[in-house]
C-alpha positions, 0 to 999 in steps of 0.5 A: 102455783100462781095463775095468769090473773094473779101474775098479771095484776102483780104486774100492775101492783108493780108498775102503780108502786113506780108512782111513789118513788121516791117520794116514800123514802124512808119507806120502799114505794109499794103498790095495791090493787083491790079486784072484784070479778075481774075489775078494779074496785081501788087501787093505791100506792105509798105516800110521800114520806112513806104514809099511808101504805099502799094497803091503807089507800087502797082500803080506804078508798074500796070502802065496803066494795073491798068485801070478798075483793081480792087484794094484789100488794107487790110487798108482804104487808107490814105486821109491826106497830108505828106511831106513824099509822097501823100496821097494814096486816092488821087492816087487811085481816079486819077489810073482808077481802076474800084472799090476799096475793104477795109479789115479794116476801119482806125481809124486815124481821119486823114483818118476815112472814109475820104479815101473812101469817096474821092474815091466814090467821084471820081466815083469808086465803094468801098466795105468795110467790116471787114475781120478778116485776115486784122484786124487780120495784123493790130493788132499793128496799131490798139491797138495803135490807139484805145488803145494808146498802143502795142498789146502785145503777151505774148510768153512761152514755158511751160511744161504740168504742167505749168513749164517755164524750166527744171529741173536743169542739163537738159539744157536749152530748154523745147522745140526742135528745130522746135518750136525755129525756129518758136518763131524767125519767129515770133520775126522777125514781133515785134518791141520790146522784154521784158523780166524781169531782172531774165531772163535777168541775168539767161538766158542773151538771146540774143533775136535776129532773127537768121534766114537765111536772116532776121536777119536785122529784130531783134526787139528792146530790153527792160527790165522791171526794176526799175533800169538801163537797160544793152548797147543796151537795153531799160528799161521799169519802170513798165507794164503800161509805155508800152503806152510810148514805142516809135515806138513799135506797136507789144510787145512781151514778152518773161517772166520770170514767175514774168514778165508774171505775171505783165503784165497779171495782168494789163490786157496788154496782148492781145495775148498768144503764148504758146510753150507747151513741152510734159513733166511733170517737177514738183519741184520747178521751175517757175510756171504758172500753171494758163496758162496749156491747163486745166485751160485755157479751164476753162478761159472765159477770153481766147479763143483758136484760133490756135493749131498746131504741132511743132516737138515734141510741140504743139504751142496753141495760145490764144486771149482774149475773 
């Protein structure tokens, strides 16, 4: 069983792997920290371009500090030869460290338990367990691999009664400004962007990261559309053609209400990301009155896993149940 400490710095391995996505596609974002008498001796996380390894930085920078240290890495580490650089298994098996702790097991049969095992083999201790904070980093990566498509995050901003704009005259946003800073944060871990071709020629957004200092970090462009997508965009023929997205481990799409629609209907969504405006609109604007707080709440298909305040909204977050 693991222990509060172990679960504790997974958490941590976690949350440092957020600071490689999604600049280490085509490999998953991982984290790693090497810890010695309760203290951090180094730490790292995957690179741009997915090299080096979190384990690799890591190592490298705890130097002969990582002898008897006990490393925390939210993946299995990989046991499989690169002409890109080593595996990490065999870098932990050879850096003294004391015992090994595993968020998430890989499924890349490359690996699948090869990497501890080559570890145990070599006389550390390894202590695996699922930790939710890990898999939960590791959504991309492992939808793509068990499922062989992106884990798909549809994100709305919504009236109370399930209205995607305001009324007409009324501007743009449903939603203030802090709510807008966090869909930017959140676009800025996504290797891609859908949108359908109604909000492509309504809105004609932009669906870049305008954040001070992670700008280079704007997801790819893509339209679902039968016909030919716009310079610098990507077009997707229909919902299930996103298993042939190259490169594209965490989708997020941004709508409109028909999009939405289609890729709930095939079952793609993974993750709802709802922006909800305190307001009630009403007419006859786009609609997903199957996505109000109410009727969610009715939905065994969904679970609430987060409410928080923004500004005047509330973000709610849903994962399928």
């Amino acid at each position: 069983m693991p222990n509060s400490e172990d679960v504790r710095w997974l958490g941590a391995a976690a949350r440092l792997a957020a600071r490689g996505q999604p600049l280490s596609r085509p490999n998953p974002s991982v984290g790693a920290i090497l810890v010695k008498h309760g203290k951090v001796v180094a730490r790292g996380w995957t690179q741009p371009g997915g090299r080096p390894h979190a384990e690799a930085v890591a190592l490298e920078a705890a130097g002969a500090a990582a002898q008897g240290a006990t490393l925390y890495v939210s993946l299995e580490p990989c046991a499989h030869a690169s002409a890109r650089g080593p595996d990490c298994a065999g870098l932990v098996a050879a850096s003294g460290v004391a015992r090994v702790v595993i968020g998430c097991a890989d499924p890349d049969l490359r690996t699948a338990g090869a990497g501890a095992a080559r570890i145990r083999a070599a006389g550390i201790a390894v202590t695996e367990f699922e930790h939710p904070e890990c898999t939960a980093s590791l959504a991309g990566y492992l939808t793509q691999r068990r499922l062989g498509r992106p884990h798909v995050t549809l994100k709305l901003a919504l009236s109370e009664d399930g209205y995607l704009a305001p009324p007409p005259g009324e501007g743009q946003w449903l939603t203030g400004e802090v709510a807008r800073a966090h869909v930017h944060a959140r676009r800025a871990r996504m290797d891609a962007i859908l949108v359908g071709r109604g909000t492509l020629e309504a809105d004609r957004p932009r669906l870049d990261v305008r954040l001070p200092g992670i700008e280079q970090r704007s997801p790819a462009r893509w339209l679902l559309t039968s016909g030919a997508a716009p310079a610098g965009w990507h077009a997707l023929s229909e919902p299930a053609r996103i298993a042939a997205m190259a490169d594209v481990q965490n989708l997020m799409v941004e709508g409109g209400a028909v999009t939405a629609r289609a890729l709930l209907a095939a079952g793609l969504v993974d993750r709802l990301l709802l922006y909800r405006a305190p307001r009630t609109i009403g007419g006859s604007g786009p609609c997903l009155p199957e996505l109000t707080e109410t009727a969610l709440a009715a939905d065994p298909a969904w679970r609430l896993i987060d409410t928080r305040a923004l500004g005047n909204d509330t973000l709610q977050v849903y994962e399928q149940s």
